[in-house]
KOLFI-258151 format. One line per field, with one value per residue (C-alpha): x, y, z. Coordinates in nm, 2 decimals. Example, Ala and Ser with C-alpha at 12.3 -4.5 7.8 and 13.67 -1.06 7.14 Angstrom:
BEGIN
c1 = 1.23;1.37 $
c2 = -0.45;-0.11 $
c3 = 0.78;0.71 $
This chain:
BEGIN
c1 = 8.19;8.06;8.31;8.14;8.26;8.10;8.17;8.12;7.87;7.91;7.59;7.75;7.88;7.70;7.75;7.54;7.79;7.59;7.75;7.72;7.77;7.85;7.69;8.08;8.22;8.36;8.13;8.18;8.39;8.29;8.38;8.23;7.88;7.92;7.83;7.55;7.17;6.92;6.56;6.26;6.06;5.70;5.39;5.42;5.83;6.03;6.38;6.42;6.22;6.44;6.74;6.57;6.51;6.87;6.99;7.11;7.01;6.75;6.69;7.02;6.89;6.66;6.95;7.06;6.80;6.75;7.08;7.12;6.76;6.84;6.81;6.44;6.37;6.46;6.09;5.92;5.99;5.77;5.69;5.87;6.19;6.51;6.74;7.05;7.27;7.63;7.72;7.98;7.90;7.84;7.94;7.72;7.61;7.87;7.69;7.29;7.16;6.77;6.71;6.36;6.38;6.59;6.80;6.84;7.00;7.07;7.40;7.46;7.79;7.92;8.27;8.37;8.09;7.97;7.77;7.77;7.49;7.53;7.26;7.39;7.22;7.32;7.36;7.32;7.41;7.14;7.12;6.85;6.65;6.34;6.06;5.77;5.46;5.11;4.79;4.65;4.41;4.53;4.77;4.81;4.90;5.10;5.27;5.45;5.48;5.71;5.88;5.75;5.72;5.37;5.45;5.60;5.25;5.08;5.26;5.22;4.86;4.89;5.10;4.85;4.50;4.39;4.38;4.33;4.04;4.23;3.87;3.69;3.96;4.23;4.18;4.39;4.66;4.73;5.08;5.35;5.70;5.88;6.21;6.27;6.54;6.67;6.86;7.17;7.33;7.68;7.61;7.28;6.94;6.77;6.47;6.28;6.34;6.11;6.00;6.18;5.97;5.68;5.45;5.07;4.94;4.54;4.31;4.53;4.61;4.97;5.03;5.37;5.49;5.82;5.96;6.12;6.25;6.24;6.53;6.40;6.41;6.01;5.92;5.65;5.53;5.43;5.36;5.71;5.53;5.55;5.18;5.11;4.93;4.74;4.43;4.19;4.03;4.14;3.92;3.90;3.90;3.96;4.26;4.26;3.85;3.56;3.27;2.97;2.75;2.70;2.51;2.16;1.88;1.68;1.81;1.66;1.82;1.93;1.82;1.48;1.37;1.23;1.30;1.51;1.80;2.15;2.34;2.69;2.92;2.98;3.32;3.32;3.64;3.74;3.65;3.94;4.07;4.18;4.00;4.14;4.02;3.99;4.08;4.22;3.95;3.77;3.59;3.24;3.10;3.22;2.98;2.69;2.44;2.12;2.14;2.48;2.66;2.98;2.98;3.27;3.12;3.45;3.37;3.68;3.53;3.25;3.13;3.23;3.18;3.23;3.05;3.23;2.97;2.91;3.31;3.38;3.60;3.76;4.13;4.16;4.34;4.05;3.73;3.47;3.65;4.00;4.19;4.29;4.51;4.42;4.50;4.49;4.34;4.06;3.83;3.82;3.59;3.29;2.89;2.74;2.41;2.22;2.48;2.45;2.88;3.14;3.16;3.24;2.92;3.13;2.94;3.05;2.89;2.85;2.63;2.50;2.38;2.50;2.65;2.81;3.19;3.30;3.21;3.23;3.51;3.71;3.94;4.26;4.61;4.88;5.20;5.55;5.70;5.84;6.18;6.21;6.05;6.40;6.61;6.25;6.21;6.61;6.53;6.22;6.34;6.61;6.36;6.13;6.44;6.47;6.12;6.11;6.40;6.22;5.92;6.05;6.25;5.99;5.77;6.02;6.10;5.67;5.67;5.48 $
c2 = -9.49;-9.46;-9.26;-8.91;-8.56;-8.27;-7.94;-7.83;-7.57;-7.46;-7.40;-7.26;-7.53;-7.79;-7.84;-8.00;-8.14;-8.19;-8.50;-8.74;-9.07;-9.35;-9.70;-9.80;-9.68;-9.97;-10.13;-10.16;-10.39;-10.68;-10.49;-10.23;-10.37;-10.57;-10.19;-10.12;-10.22;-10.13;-10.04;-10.04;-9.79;-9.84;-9.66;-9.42;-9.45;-9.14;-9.12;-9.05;-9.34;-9.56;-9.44;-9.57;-9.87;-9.92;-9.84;-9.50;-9.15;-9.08;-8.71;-8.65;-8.60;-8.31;-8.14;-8.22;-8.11;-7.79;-7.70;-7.81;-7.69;-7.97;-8.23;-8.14;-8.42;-8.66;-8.58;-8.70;-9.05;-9.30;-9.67;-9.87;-9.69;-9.75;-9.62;-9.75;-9.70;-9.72;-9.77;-9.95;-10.16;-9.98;-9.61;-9.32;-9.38;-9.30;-9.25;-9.23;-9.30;-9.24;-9.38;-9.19;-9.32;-9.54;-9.21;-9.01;-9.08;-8.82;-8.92;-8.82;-8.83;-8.73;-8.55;-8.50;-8.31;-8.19;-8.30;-8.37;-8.35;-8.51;-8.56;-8.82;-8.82;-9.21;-9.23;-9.59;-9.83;-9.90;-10.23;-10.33;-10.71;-10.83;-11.08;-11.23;-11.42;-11.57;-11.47;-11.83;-11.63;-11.24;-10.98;-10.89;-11.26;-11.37;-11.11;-11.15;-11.55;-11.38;-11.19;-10.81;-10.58;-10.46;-10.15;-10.26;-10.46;-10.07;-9.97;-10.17;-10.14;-9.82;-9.81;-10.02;-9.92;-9.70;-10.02;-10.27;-10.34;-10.53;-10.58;-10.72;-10.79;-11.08;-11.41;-11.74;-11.74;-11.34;-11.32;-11.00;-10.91;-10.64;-10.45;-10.29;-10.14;-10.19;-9.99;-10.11;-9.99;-10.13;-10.48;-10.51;-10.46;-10.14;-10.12;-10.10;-9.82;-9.70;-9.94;-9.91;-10.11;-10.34;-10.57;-10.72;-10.97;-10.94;-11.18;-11.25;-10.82;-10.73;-10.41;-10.27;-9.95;-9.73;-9.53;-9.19;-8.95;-8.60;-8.36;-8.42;-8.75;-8.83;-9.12;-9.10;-9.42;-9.42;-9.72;-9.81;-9.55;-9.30;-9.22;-9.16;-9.48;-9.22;-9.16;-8.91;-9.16;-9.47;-9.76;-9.82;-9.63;-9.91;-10.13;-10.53;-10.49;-10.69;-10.57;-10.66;-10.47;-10.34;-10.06;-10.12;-9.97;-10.21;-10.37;-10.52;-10.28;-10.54;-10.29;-10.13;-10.44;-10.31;-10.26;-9.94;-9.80;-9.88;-9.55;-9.66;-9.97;-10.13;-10.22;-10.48;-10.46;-10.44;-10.13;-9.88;-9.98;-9.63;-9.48;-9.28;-9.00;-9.16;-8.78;-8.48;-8.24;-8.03;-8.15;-8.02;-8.19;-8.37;-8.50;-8.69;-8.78;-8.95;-9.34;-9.25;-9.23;-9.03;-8.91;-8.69;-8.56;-8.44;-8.20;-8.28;-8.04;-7.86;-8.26;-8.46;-8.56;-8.87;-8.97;-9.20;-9.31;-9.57;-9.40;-9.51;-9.17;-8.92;-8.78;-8.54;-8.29;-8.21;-8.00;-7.91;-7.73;-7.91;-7.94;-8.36;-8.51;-8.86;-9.14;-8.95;-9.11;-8.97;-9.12;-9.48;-9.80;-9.83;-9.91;-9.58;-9.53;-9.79;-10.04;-10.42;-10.44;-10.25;-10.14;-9.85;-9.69;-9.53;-9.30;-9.17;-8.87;-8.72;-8.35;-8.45;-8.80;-9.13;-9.35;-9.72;-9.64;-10.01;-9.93;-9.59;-9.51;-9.24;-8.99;-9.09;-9.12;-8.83;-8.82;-8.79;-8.43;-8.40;-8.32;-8.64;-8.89;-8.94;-9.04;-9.21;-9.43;-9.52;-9.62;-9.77;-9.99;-10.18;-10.24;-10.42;-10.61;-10.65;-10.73;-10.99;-11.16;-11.18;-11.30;-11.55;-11.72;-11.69;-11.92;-12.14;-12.19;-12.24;-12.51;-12.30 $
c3 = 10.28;9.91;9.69;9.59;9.42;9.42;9.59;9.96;10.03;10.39;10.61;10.96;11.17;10.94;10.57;10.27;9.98;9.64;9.51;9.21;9.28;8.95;8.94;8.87;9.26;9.43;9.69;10.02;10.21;10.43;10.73;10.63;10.56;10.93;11.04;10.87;11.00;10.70;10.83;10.59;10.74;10.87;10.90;11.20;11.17;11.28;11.25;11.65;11.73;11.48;11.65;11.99;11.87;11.74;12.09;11.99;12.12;11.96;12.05;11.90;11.57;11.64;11.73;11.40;11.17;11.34;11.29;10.89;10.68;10.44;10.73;10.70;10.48;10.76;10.89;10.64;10.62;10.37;10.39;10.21;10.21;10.34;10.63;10.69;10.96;11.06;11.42;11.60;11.93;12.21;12.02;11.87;11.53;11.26;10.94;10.84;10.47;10.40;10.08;9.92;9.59;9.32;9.19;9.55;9.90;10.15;10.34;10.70;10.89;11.24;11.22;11.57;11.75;11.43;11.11;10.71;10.49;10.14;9.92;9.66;9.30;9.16;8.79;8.76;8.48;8.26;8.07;7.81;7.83;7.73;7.78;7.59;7.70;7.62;7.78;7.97;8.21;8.25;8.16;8.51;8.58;8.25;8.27;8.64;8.49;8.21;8.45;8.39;8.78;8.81;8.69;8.34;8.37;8.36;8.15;7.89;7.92;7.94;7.58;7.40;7.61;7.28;7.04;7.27;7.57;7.84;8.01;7.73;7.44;7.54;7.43;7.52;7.32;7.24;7.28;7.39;7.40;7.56;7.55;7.83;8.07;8.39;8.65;8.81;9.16;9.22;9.05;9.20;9.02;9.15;8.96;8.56;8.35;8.01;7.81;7.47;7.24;7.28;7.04;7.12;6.95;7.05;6.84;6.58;6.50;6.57;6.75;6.78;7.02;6.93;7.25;7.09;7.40;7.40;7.49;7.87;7.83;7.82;7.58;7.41;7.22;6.83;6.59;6.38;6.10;6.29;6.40;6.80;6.99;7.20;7.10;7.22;7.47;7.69;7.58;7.97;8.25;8.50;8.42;8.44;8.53;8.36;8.22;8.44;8.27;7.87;7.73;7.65;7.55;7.78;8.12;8.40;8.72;8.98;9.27;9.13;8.99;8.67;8.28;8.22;7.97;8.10;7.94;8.02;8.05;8.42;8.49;8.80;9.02;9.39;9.62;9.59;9.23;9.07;8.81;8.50;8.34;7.97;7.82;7.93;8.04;8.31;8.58;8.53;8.91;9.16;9.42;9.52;9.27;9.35;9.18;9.12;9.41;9.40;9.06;8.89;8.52;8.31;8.01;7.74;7.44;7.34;7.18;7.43;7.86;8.01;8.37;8.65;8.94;9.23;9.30;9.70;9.71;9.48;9.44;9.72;9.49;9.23;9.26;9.04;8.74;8.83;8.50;8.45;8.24;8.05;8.25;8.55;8.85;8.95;9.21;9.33;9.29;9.51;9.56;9.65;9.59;9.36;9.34;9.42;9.45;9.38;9.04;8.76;8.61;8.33;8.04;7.69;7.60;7.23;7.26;7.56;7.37;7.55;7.33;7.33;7.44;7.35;7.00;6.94;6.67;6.85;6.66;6.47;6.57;6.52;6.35;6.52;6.46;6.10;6.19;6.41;6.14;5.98;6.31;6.45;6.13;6.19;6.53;6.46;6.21;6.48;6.74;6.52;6.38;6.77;6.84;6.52;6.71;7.08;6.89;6.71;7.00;7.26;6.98;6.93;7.33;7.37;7.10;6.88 $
C-alpha cells in the first residue's frame, strides 16, 4: 500500500483522507504487485461491471458510493484510464485505485466491513531532456522520429504558429530542438511536462521561444528579448493541413463549374480535424450557410472577423455570441455544402473587406512585463546557452 500523509476527515461510518503522495515513496513489493490486476477502462465500462468481470461482487460498490459522496467519481469512468485492483484468490477485493489523470488517484480500501476513501495528489519528480530533429517529410512525423509525444508535437506548433505556417512554410532540411520536461512516478516515466525552451530553424530564419511561468505556474513563451511569440492571429487555423486552395481574385469552382473570386484560403485535411479560432473573439453566427455549409463567423474587433465553413460539426459548448479564446477549437473539418472533399474554407476579414490571410502583416509582438525583464533576460540567456549546445550536437550527430 503506497505510503501517504495527510489528515483524516471523518464522513460517518466512511472516511475520505486528503493525502500527498512524493514521487520518492518506496514502490511496492513483488508480492504485493502479484495482487494487483490493472484495467484500462473501455467505452461503456462501469466500475460494477469491472468488478464482475474480475470475479468480484460487483453490486458491492453501489453500496459503497452511496454511503461516501466522494465515491461519486467512481461513476464517471473515462477511456483510457486506469483501475487497478487488489484482491486475493478466491477473497473480496482488498483495495481499488482509479487513476483519472497523471497528478490524481482516488484510493479505495476495505477495513473490516467498512471503507476508506483517499484521494492521493502525486508530486512527481520532474527531470529536464531534450531532442532535436530535421523536417524529411512533416512535423507531425519528424517529430515522433526525434522522439517528441504528440502533444509536445502541438505544442510546439502551437509556440511558433505566429511566425511560422506549418501548412505551407516547412521545407526539407528546417531543423528544431526542444528542451522540455518530463514527469516521473516512482522511477517510471508518467508523462511530458511544459516545454522550457525551443528553437525553429524554417528556411534558413532562426526562431527561438523562452518559457517564463507565472506565480500559477502558466508559461507563457517570449523570444530570448523579451517580446511575446503570440501575435494577434494564428497563421493557421488547422494544424499539420495543406493548402488546397489560395486566395484569388479569379478561380475556377470545382462544383459550379465557372470563373468566380475565391475570398479565403482552403485548408485540405481529414473530416473531424479540429479547428482553432485564429484570435480571441465573439462568435457573431453559428449555422448553416448556403455554399458554405456549417459556417461559424467570429467578430475579434471593431476591424477584424474571420469565417470557418464546409465545418462537419461545431463545438457543442458555443452559440452565436459565445466568447472564444485564440486557439480554441471550434468546429470540425467537413464538406458541407459546395465542397468536393473535406476541407477548411477559412476567411480574413479587414472592415468587412476580404483579404489574403497568408500575406497579410498582422500586428506586432508584445513585451514581457517590466518587472520580469531582469530575472527573464537571466533565464533567457541559459537556455539559449542550452539550446546553442542541443543544436550544435544534434548537427554534429547528422553529419552536418
Amino acid at each position: 500500500m503506497p505510503r501517504t500523509d495527510g489528515t483524516i476527515q471523518a464522513t460517518g461510518t466512511e472516511s475520505i483522507r486528503q493525502a500527498v503522495t512524493s514521487a520518492d515513496s518506496p514502490p511496492p513489493s513483488a508480492a504485493e504487485r502479484d495482487a494487483w490486476s490493472v484495467t484500462t477502462i473501455r467505452k461503456g465500462d462501469t466500475l460494477s461491471g469491472i468488478l464482475a468481470r474480475e470475479g468480484q461482487n460487483g453490486g458491492e460498490i453501489s453500496r459503497v458510493m452511496a454511503s461516501i459522496p466522494e465515491a461519486r467519481v467512481f461513476r464517471r469512468l473515462y477511456p483510457g484510464q486506469t483501475l487497478r485492483l487488489r484482491a486475493e484468490t478466491g477473497q473480496p477485493w482488498q483495495e481499488l485505485i482509479y487513476e483519472n489523470g497523471p497528478t490524481e488517484a482516488f484510493h479505495l480500501v476495505r477495513q473490516g466491513n467498512r471503507f476508506e476513501l483517499t484521494r492521493e495528489i502525486r508530486r512527481f519528480d520532474t527531470r529536464t531532456t531534450h531532442v532535436a530533429g530535421a523536417i524529411e517529410s512533416s512535423l507531425f512525423e519528424d517529430g515522433q522520429n526525434a522522439g517528441l509525444s504528440d502533444a509536445l508535437i502541438m505544442k510546439l506548433a502551437e509556440i511558433f504558429g505566429w511566425d511560422i505556417d506549418f501548412a505551407l512554410g516547412l521545407r526539407r532540411g528546417d531543423r528544431f530542438a526542444v528542451i522540455y520536461e518530463e514527469k516521473y512516478w516512482r522511477g517510471q516515466k508518467v508523462g511530458d511536462g511544459d516545454i522550457l525552451a525551443a528553437e525553429f530553424i524554417n528556411q534558413g530564419r532562426v526562431f527561438r521561444a523562452i518559457a517564463y511561468r507565472d506565480n500559477d505556474g502558466h508559461a507563457t513563451y517570449y523570444t530570448p528579448e523579451g517580446m511575446s511569440v503570440r501575435r494577434s492571429f494564428l497563421r493557421t487555423p488547422v494544424a499539420f493541413s495543406r493548402i488546397t486552395s489560395r486566395f484569388s481574385r479569379s478561380r475556377f469552382h470545382p462544383v459550379l463549374k465557372k470563373w468566380r473570386a475565391h475570398h479565403g484560403v482552403d485548408y485540405g485535411a481529414p473530416t473531424g480535424t479540429p479547428v482553432h479560432a485564429t484570435a480571441s473573439g465573439r462568435i457573431l453566427s453559428l449555422g448553416q450557410y448556403g455554399g458554405y455549409g456549417k459556417r461559424i463567423v467570429i467578430r475579434h474587433n471593431a476591424t477584424f472577423s474571420t469565417v470557418y465553413a464546409h465545418l462537419s460539426r461545431y463545438n457543442t459548448k458555443l452559440r452565436a455570441g459565445s466568447f472564444v479564446e485564440q486557439g480554441q477549437t471550434i468546429g470540425y473539418v467537413g464538406s458541407t455544402g459546395l465542397a468536393t472533399g473535406p476541407h477548411l474554407h477559412y476567411e480574413f476579414r479587414v472592415n468587412g473587406v476580404h483579404r489574403n490571410p497568408l500575406t497579410f502583416r498582422f500586428p506586432g509582438a508584445t513585451p514581457i512585463a517590466r518587472e520580469q525583464r531582469e530575472d527573464f533576460a537571466r533565464m533567457a540567456k541559459t537556455w539559449s546557452e542550452r539550446l546553442d549546445i542541443v543544436g550544435r550536437n544534434a548537427q554534429i550527430a547528422s553529419g552536418n
